[in-house]
Structure formats: structure tokens, C-alpha cells
N, C-alpha and C positions, 0 to 999 in steps of 0.2 A: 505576717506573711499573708499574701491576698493569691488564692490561687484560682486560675482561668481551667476549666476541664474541657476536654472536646473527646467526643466519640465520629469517627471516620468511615466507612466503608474500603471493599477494599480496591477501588480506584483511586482514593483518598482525598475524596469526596465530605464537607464535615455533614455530619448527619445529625447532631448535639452539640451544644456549646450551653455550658452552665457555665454565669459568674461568679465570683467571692460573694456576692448578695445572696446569689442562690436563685437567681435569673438564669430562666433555660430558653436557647432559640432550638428551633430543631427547620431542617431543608429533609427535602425530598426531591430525587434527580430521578429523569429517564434517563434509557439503557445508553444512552450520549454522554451521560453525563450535568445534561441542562437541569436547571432549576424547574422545578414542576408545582412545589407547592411551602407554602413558611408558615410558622407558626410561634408565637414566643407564651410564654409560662412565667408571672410573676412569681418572685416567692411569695406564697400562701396565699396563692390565690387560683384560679383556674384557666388550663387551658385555651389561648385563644389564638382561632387561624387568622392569619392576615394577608393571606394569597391563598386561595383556593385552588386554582389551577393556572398555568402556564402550559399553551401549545405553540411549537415550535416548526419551523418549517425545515424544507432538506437543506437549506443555503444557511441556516442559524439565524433566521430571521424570526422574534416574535411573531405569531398568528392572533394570541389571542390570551388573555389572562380574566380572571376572575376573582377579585377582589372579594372579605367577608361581608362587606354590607351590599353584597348583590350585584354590583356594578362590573359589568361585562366590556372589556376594549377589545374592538379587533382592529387589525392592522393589514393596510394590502401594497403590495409594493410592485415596482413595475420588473416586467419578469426579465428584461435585460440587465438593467441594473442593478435590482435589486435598492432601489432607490423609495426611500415612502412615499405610498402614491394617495393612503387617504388612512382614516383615524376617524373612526365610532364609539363611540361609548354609551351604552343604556342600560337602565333600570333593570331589577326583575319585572318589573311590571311593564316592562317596554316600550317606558318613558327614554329618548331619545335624551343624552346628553351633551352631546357634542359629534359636530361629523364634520369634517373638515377634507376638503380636495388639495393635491399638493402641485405645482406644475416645476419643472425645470428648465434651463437650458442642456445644452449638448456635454458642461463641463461638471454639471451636479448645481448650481446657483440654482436656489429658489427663484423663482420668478413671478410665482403666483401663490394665493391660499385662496379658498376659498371655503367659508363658512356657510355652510347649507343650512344653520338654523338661524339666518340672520334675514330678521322680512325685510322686505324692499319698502325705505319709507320718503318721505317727500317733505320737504321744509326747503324754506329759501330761498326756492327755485331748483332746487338741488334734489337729485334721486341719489339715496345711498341704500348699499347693499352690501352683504357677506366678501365681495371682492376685495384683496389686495395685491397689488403687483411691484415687482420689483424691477431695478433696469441696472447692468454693471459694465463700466469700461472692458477696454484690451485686458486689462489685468485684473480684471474680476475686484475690483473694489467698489463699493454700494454707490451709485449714482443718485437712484430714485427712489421713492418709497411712495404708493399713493396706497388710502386708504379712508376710512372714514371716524371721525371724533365725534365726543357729544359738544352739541351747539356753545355747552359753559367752558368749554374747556378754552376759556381768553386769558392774555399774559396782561395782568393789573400792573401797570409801571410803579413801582419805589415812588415810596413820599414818607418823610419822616411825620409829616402828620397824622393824625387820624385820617380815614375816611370818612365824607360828612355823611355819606349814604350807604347801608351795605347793599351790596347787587342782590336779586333777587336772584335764585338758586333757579337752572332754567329744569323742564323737563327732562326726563331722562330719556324721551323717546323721539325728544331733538338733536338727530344728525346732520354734521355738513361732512362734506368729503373734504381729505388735507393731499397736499402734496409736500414732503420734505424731499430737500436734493444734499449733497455732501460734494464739496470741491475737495482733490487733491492737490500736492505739488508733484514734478517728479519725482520726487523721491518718496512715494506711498503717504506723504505725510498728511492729516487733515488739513485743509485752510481755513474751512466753513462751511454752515450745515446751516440751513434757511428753511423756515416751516414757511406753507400758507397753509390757512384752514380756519378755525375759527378764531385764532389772534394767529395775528403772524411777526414772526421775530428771527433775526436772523444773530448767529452768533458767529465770533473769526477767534 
């Protein structure tokens, strides 16, 4: 017999959960109810948190969490919607880990991202940046997609032979910008999806 234990509050809320192993998770809620903080306990071992904090907004929107190895996300969303409008993550030392801008149209379709830690760089004739933008029919199905790949990322065509050369592996800090499109039929179905960008291939 393998038995599961749980201890509850009295919203019933679980507060403990120990396994047959003898593995314990333990949550912690504000006065909502929400998740605030997690922690799990090997058997015979100790103690460890793995959420520090969760703050939450009046809509039950995350605002902001803290992870145990220091990494702090906050979240901001647009105050009509309620929609995410951007996404930070940093260090305790406050090393920047990610920040990202969100854009929409009027129906909730992303339409935009934008990566704020992405420098502006120059190869090929080409300037690439943190930019991606999205474009969708009447019916909200993905048209376009542009953004930017590394320079290597080309499609090698099938050959049952060997290769007599292998390609040199290019930089990592060689970007070109791509554009992929998606055709439908009427009836929502795929037809074909066409990359350009640094090899271009088109599938149906």
C-alpha cells in the first residue's frame, strides 16, 4: 500500500503533501487564496524553497515572483486588457536577464515582441535587432512572421553521399533577418509555409 498525505487549511487550500517516498511539497497562499511561496523536502535530506515569493495583482494577474537562486520576474500588462504588455527577469546582482515588449492587435494577436537585450547588429547588408512582428488574416490565422536567424542556420539538401567538405560553423554574432509566410485554404487548412532568410525552403 503506497500512501499520499496532505494537510489543508481551512479554505482547502493544500498546505503539505508528503509522498509514499516520504517527499514533502509544502504552498503557502495569501488571504485570496493565491500561491505566494513553494517549497519541497527530500526524504533525508533538507529543506529547499523553490519559489520565494509570488505577488499578485487585484485582476489575478502575476506582478512578480522570486525564484531560490535569486532571479526576480516581473510582469506588466496593459491595464485595459489585461493583456502582457512586457516580461523582466534579473539577477540579485542586477544582472538583466530578459526583457521583452509585447504589442497586439485590437482581438489579442501578438503582433509584435520585442527583445530589449538584443544589440543592433550589421552583416550582409542587413541590420538585425531584438524586433519580431507578426501579421494575420480575417480570421486571425498567422500570415507572417519576420524576424531574425543566425547567418548558419542554411537548409543543406539530401545527398546519400558523404559530404566532400564540412561547412565551416559561421559566427554566432552573424545575423540576417527571415521572413516566413503560411498560405491557407478556405477551409483553415495549411497549404504552405515558405521561409526566406539564410537558406530558404518552402514546404506544401
Amino acid at each position: 500500500i503506497y500512501v499520499t498525505s496532505l494537510q489543508a487549511d481551512a479554505s482547502a487550500n493544500t498546505l503539505n503533501r508528503t509522498d509514499a517516498m516520504g517527499h514533502q511539497q509544502s504552498w503557502r497562499y495569501d488571504v485570496s487564496g493565491k500561491v505566494t511561496s513553494q517549497a519541497i523536502k527530500l526524504a533525508g535530506e533538507t529543506k529547499q524553497t523553490l519559489l520565494e515569493h509570488i505577488s499578485w495583482s487585484a485582476a489575478s494577474q502575476v506582478l512578480e515572483e522570486k525564484t531560490s537562486n535569486g532571479v526576480t520576474t516581473a510582469y506588466g500588462y496593459e491595464p485595459e486588457t489585461q493583456w502582457l504588455s512586457t516580461l523582466a527577469a534579473q539577477r540579485a546582482d542586477n544582472t538583466v536577464l530578459q526583457s521583452l515588449v509585447y504589442g497586439y492587435d485590437n482581438t489579442g494577436n501578438v503582433t509584435s515582441i520585442t527583445d530589449n537585450l538584443v544589440a543592433t547588429r550589421y552583416y550582409q547588408n542587413q541590420v538585425t535587432d531584438g524586433q519580431k512582428e507578426f501579421s494575420y488574416d480575417a480570421l486571425y490565422q498567422l500570415l507572417e512572421a519576420t524576424g531574425r536567424e543566425n547567418a548558419g542556420n542554411k537548409i543543406i539538401p539530401y545527398s546519400s553521399l558523404p559530404a566532400a567538405l564540412t561547412p565551416i560553423p559561421t559566427d554566432n554574432s552573424q545575423y540576417v533577418n527571415y521572413t516566413r509566410t503560411w498560405i491557407w485554404d478556405d477551409s483553415g487548412n495549411l497549404q504552405s509555409l515558405a521561409h526566406t532568410g539564410a537558406g530558404n525552403y518552402t514546404r506544401t
